[in-house]
mmCIF entry with sequence, helices, sheets and N, C-alpha, C, O atoms, coordinates in Angstrom:
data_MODEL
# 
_entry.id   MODEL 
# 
_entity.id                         1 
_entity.type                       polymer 
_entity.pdbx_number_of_molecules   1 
# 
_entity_poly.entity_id                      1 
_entity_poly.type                           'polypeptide(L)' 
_entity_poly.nstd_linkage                   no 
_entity_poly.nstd_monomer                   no 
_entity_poly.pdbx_seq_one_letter_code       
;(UNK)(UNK)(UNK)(UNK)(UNK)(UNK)(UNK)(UNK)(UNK)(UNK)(UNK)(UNK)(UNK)(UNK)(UNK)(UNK)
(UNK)(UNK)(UNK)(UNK)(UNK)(UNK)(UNK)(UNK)(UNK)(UNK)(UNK)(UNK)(UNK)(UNK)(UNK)(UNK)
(UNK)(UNK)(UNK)(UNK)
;
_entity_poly.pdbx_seq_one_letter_code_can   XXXXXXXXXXXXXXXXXXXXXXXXXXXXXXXXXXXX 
_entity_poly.pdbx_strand_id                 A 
# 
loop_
_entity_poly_seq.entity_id 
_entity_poly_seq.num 
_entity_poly_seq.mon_id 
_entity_poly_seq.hetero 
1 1  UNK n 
1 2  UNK n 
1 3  UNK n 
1 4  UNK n 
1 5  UNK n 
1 6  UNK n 
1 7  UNK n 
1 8  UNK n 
1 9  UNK n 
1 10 UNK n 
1 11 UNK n 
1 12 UNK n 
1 13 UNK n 
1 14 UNK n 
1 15 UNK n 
1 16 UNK n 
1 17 UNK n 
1 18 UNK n 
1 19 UNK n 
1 20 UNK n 
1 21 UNK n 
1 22 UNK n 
1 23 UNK n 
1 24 UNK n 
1 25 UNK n 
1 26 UNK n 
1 27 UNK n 
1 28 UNK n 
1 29 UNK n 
1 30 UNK n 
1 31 UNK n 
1 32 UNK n 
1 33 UNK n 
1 34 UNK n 
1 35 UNK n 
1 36 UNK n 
# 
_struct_asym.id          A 
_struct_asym.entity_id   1 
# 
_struct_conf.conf_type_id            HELX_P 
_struct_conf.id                      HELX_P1 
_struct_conf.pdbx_PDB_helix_id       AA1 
_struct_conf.beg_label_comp_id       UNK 
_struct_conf.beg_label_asym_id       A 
_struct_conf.beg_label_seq_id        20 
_struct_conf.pdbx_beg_PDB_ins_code   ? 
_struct_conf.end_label_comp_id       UNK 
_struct_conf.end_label_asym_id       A 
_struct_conf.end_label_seq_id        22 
_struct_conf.pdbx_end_PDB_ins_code   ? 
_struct_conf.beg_auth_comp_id        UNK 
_struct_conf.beg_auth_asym_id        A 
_struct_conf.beg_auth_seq_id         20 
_struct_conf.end_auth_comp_id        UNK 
_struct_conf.end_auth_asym_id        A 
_struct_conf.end_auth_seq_id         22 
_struct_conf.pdbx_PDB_helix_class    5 
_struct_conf.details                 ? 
_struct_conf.pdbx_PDB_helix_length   3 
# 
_struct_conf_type.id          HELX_P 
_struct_conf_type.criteria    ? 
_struct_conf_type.reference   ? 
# 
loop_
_atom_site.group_PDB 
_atom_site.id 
_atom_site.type_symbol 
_atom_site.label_atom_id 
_atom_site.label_alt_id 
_atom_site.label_comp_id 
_atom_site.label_asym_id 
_atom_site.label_entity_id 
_atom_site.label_seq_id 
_atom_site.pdbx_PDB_ins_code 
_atom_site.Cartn_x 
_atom_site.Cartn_y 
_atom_site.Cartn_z 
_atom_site.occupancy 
_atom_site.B_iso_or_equiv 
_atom_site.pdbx_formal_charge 
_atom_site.auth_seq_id 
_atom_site.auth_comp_id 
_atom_site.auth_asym_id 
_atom_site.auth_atom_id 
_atom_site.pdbx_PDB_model_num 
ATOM 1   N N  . UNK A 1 1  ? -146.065 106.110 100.823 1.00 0.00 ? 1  UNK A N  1 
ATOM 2   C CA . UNK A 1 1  ? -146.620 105.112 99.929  1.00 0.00 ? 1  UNK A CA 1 
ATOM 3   C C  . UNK A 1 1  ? -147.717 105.769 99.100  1.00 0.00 ? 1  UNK A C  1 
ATOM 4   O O  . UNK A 1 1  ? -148.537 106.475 99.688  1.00 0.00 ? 1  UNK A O  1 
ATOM 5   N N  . UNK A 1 2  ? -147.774 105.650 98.205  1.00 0.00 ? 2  UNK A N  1 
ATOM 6   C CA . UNK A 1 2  ? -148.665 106.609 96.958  1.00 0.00 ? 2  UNK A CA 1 
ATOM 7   C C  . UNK A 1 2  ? -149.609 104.791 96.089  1.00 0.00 ? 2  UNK A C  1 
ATOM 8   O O  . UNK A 1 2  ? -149.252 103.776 95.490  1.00 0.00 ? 2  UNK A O  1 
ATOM 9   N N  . UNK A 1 3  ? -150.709 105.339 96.531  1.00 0.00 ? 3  UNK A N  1 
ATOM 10  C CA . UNK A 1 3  ? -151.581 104.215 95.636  1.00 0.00 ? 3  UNK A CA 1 
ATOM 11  C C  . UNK A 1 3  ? -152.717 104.753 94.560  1.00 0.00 ? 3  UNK A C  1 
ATOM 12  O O  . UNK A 1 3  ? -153.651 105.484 94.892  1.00 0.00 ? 3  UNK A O  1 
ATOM 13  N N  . UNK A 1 4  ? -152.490 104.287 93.262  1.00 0.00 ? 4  UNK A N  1 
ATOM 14  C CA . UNK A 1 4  ? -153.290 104.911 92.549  1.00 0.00 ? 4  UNK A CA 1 
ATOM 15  C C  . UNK A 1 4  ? -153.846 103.634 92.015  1.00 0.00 ? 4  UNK A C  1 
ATOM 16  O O  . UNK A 1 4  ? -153.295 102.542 92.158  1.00 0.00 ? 4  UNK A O  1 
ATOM 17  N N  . UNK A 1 5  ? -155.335 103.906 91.189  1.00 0.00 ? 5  UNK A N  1 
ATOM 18  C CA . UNK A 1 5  ? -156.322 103.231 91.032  1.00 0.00 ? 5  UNK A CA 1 
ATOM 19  C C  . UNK A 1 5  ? -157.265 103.290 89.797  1.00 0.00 ? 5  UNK A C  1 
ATOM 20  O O  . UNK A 1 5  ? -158.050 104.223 89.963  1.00 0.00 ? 5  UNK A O  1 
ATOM 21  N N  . UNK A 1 6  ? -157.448 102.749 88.809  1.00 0.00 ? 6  UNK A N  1 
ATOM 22  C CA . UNK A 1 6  ? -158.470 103.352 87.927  1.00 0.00 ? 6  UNK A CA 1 
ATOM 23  C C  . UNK A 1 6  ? -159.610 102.571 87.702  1.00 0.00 ? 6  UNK A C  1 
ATOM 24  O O  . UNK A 1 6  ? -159.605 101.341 87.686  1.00 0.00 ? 6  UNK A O  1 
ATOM 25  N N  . UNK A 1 7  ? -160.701 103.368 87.509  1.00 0.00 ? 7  UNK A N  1 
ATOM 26  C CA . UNK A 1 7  ? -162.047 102.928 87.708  1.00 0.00 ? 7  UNK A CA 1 
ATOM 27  C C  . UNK A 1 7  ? -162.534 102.710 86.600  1.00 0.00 ? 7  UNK A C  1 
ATOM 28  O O  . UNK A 1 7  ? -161.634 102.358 85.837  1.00 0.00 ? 7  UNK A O  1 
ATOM 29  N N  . UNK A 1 8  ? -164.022 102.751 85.854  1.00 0.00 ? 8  UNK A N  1 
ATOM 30  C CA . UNK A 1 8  ? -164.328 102.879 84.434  1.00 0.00 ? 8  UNK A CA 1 
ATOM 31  C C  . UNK A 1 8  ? -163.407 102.987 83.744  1.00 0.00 ? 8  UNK A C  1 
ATOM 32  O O  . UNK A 1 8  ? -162.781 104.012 84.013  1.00 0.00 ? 8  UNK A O  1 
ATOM 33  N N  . UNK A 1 9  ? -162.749 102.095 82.500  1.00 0.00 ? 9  UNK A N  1 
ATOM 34  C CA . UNK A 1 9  ? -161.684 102.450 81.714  1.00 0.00 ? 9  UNK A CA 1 
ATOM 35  C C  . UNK A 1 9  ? -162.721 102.021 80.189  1.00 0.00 ? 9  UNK A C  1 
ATOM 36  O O  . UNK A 1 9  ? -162.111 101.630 79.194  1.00 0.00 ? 9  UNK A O  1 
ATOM 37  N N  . UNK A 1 10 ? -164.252 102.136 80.142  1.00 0.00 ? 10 UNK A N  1 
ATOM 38  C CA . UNK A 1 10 ? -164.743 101.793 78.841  1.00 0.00 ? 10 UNK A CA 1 
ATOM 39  C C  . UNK A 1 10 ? -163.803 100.736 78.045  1.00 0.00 ? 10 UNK A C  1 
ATOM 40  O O  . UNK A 1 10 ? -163.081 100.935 77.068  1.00 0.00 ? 10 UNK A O  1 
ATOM 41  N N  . UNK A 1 11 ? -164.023 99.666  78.706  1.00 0.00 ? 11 UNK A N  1 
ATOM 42  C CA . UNK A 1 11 ? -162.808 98.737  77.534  1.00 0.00 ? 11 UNK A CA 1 
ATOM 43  C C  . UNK A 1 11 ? -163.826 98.010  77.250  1.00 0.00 ? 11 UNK A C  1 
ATOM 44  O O  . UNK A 1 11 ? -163.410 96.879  77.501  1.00 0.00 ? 11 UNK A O  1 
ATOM 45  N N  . UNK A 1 12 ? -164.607 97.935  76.987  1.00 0.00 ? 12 UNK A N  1 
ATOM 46  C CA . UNK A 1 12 ? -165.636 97.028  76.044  1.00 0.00 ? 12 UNK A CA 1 
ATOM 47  C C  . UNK A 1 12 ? -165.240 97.608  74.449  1.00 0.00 ? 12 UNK A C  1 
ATOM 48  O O  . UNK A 1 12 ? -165.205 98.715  73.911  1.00 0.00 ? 12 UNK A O  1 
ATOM 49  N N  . UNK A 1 13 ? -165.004 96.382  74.092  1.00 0.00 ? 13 UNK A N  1 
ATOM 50  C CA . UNK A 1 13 ? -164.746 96.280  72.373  1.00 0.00 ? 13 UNK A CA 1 
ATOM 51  C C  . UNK A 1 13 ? -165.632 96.232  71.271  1.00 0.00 ? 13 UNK A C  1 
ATOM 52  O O  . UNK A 1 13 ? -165.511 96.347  70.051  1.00 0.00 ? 13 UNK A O  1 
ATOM 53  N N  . UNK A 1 14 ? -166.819 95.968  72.288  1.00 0.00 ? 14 UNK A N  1 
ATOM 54  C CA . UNK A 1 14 ? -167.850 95.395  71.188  1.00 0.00 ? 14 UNK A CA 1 
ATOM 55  C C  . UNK A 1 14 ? -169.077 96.636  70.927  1.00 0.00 ? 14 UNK A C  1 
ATOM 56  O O  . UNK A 1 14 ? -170.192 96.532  70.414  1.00 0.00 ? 14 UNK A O  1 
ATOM 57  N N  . UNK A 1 15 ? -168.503 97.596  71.393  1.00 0.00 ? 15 UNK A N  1 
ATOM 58  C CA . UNK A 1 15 ? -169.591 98.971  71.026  1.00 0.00 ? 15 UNK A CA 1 
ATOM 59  C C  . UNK A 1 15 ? -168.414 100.141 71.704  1.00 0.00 ? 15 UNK A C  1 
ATOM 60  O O  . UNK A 1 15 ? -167.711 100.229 72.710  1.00 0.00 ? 15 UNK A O  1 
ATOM 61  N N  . UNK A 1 16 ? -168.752 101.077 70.257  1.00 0.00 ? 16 UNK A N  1 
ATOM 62  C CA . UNK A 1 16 ? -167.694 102.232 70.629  1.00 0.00 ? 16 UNK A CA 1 
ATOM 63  C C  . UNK A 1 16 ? -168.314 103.225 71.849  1.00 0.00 ? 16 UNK A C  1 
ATOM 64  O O  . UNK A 1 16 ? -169.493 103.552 71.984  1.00 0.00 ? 16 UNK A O  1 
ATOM 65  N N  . UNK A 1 17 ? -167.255 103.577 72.629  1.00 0.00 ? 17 UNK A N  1 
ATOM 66  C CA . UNK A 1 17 ? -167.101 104.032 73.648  1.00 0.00 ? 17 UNK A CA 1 
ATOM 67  C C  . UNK A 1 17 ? -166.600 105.564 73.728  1.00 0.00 ? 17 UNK A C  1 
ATOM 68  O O  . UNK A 1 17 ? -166.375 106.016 74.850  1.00 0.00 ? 17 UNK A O  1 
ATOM 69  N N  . UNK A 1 18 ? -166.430 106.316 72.697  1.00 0.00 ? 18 UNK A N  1 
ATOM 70  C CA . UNK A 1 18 ? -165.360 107.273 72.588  1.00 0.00 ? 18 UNK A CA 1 
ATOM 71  C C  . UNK A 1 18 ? -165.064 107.871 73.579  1.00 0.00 ? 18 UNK A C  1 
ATOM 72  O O  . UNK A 1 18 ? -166.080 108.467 73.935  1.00 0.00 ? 18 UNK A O  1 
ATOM 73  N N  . UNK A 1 19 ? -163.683 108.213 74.731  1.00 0.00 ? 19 UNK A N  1 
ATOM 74  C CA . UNK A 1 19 ? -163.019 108.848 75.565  1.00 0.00 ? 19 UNK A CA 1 
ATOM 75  C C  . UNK A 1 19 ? -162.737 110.492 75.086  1.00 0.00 ? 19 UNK A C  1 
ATOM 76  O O  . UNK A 1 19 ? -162.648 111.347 75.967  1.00 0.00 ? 19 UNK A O  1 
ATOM 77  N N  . UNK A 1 20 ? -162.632 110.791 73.927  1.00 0.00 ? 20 UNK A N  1 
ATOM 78  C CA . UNK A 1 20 ? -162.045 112.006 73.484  1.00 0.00 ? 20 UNK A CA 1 
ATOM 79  C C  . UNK A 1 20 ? -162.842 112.901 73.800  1.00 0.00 ? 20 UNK A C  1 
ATOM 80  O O  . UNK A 1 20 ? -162.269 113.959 74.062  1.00 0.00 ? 20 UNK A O  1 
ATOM 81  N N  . UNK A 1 21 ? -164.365 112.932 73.921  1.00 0.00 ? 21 UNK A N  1 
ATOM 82  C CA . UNK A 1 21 ? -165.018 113.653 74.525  1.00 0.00 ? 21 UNK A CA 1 
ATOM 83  C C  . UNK A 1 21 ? -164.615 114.355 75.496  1.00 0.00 ? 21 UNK A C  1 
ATOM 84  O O  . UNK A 1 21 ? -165.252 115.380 75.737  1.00 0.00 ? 21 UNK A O  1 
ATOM 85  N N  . UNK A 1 22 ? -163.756 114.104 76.112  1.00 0.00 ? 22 UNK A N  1 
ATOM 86  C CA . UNK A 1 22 ? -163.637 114.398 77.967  1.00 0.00 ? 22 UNK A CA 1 
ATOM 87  C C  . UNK A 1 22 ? -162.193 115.323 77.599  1.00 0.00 ? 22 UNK A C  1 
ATOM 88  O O  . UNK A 1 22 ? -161.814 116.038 78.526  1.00 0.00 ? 22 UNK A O  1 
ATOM 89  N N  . UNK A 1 23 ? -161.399 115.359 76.374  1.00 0.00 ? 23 UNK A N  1 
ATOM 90  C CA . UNK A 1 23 ? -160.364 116.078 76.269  1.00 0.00 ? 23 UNK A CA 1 
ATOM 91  C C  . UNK A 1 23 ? -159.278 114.823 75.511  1.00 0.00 ? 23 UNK A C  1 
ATOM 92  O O  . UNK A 1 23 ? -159.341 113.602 75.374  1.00 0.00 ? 23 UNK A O  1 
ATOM 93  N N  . UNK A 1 24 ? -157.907 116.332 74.986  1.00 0.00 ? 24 UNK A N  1 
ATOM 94  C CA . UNK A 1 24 ? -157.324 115.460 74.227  1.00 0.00 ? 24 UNK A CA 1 
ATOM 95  C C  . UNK A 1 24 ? -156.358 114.468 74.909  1.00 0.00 ? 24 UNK A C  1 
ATOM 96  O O  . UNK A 1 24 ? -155.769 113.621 74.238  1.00 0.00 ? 24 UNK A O  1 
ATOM 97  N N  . UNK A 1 25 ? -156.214 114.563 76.104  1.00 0.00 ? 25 UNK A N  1 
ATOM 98  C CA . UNK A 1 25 ? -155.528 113.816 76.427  1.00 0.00 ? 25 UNK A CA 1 
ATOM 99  C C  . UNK A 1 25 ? -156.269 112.212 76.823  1.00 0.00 ? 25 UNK A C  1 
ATOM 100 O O  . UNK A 1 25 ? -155.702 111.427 77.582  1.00 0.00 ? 25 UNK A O  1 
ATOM 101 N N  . UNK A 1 26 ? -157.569 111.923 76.188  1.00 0.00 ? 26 UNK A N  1 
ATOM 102 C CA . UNK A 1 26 ? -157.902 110.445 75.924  1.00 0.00 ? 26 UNK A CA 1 
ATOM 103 C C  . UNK A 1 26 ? -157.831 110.071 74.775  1.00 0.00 ? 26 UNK A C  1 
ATOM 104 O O  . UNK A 1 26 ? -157.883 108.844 74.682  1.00 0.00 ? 26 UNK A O  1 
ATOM 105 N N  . UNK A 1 27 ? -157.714 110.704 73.663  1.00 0.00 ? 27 UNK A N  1 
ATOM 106 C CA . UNK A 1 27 ? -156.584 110.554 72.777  1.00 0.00 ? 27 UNK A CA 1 
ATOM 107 C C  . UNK A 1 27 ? -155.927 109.055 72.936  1.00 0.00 ? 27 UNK A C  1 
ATOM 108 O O  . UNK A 1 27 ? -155.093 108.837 73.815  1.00 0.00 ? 27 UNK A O  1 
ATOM 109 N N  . UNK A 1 28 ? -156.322 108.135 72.105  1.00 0.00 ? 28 UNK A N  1 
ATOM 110 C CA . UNK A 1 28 ? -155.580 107.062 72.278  1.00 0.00 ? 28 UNK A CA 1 
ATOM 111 C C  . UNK A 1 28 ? -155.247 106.164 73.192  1.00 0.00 ? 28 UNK A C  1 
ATOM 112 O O  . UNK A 1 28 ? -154.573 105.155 72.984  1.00 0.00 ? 28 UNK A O  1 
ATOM 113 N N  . UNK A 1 29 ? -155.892 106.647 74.619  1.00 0.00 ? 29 UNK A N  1 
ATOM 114 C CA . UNK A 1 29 ? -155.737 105.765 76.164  1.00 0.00 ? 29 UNK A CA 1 
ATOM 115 C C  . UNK A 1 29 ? -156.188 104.315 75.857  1.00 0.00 ? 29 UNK A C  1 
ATOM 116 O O  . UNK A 1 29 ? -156.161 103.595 76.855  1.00 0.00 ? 29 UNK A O  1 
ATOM 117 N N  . UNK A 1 30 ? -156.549 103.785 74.846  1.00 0.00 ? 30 UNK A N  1 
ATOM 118 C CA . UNK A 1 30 ? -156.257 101.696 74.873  1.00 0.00 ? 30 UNK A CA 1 
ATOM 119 C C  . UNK A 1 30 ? -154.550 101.726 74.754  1.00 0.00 ? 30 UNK A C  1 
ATOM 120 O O  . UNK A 1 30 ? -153.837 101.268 75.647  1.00 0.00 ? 30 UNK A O  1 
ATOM 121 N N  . UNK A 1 31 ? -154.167 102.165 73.859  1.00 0.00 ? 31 UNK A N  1 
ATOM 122 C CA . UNK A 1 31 ? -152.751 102.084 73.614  1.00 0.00 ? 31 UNK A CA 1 
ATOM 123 C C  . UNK A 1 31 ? -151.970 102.837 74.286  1.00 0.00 ? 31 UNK A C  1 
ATOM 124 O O  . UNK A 1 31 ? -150.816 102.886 73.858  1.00 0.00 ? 31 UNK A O  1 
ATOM 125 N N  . UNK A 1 32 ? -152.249 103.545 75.350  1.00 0.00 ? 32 UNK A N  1 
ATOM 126 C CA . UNK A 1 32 ? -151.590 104.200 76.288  1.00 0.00 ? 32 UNK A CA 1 
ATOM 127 C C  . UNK A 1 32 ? -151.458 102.945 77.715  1.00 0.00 ? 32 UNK A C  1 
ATOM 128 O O  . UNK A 1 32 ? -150.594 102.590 78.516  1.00 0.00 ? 32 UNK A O  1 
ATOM 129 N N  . UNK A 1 33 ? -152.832 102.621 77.407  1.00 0.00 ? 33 UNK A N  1 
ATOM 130 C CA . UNK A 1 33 ? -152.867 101.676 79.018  1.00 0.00 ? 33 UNK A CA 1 
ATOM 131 C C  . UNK A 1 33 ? -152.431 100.261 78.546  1.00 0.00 ? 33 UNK A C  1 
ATOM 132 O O  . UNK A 1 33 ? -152.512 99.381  79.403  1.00 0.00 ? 33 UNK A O  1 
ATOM 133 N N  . UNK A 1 34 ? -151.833 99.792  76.912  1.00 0.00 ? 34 UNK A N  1 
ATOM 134 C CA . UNK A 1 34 ? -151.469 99.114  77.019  1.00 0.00 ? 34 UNK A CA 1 
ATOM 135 C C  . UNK A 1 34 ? -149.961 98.978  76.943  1.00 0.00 ? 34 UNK A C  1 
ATOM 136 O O  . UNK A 1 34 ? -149.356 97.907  76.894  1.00 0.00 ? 34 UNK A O  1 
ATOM 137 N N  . UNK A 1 35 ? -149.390 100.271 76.938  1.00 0.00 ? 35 UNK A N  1 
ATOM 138 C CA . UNK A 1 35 ? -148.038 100.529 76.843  1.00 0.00 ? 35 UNK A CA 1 
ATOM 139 C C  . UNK A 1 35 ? -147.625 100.994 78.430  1.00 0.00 ? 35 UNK A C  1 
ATOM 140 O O  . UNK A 1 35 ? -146.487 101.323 78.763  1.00 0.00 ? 35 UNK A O  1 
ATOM 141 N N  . UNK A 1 36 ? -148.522 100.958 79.115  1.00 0.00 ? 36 UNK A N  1 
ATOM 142 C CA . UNK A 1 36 ? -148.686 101.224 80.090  1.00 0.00 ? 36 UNK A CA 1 
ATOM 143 C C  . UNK A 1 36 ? -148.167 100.638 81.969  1.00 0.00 ? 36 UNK A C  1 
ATOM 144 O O  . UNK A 1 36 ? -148.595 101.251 82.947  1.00 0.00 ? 36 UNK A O  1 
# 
């Protein structure tokens, strides 16, 4: 059984948050986690 989990996902809308900092693969992660 494999359980995965995510913590902080910065989804506040109302002040930018930028993820890309951390590498390119946050690149777009709202629309990743909402295709998700």
């Amino acid at each position: 059984m494999a359980l995965y989990t995510i913590g902080d996902l910065h989804l506040c809308l109302g002040a930018p948050k930028p993820m890309d900092v951390f590498g390119g693969a946050w690149v777009g992660y709202m629309d990743k986690l909402r295709e998700g």
